[in-house]
C-alpha positions in Angstrom: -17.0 115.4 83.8 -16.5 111.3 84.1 -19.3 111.3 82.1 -17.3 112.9 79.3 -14.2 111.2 79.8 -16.0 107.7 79.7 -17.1 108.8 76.3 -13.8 110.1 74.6 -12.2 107.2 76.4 -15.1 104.9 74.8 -14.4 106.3 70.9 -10.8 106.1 71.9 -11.1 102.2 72.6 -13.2 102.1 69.3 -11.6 103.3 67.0 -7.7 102.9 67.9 -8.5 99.5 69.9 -5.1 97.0 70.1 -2.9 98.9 67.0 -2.8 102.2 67.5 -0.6 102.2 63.9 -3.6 101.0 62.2 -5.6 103.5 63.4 -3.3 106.3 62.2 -2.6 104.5 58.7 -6.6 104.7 58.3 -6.8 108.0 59.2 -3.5 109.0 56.8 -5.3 107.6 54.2 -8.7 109.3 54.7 -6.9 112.7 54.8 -4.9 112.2 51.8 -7.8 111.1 49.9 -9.7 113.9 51.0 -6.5 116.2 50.3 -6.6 115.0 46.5 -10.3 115.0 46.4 -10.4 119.1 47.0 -7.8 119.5 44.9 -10.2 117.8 42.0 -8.4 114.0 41.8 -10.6 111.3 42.1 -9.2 109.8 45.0 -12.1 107.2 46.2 -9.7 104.5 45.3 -7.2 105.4 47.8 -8.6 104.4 50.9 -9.9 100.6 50.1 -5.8 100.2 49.1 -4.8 101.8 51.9 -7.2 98.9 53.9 -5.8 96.5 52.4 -2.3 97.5 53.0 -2.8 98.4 56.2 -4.7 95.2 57.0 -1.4 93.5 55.6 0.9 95.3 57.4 -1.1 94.5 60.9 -1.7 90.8 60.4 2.3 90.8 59.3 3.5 92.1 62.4 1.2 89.6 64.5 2.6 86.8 62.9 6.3 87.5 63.6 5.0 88.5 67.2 3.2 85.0 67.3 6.2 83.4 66.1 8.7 84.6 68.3 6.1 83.0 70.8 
């Protein structure tokens, strides 16, 4: 069983890491593009935006953190 937990607790680290919202915004914007994609929209445009505002929004909040500092 620690074998397991070391695992999910590995892909854990991974993929949510230090910004847990930037984990969730990535994975919002996966299932809304895949949302619109079954519904027939071409959607493969919605997750490079979603990056990128995402990306924005993390290195935002570091910089008011850092300048608090």
């Amino acid at each position: 069983m620690t074998r397991l937990r070391d695992f999910g607790l590995f892909w854990w680290d991974f993929v949510v890491g230090d910004d847990w919202r930037a984990a969730l915004g990535i994975a919002l914007a996966l299932g809304i593009a895949a949302a619109l994609v079954a519904t027939g929209i071409d959607a493969w445009w919605l997750v490079p935006i979603g990056v990128v505002a995402i990306l924005f929004a993390s290195l935002r909040r570091e910089a008011e953190k850092a300048r608090r500092v």
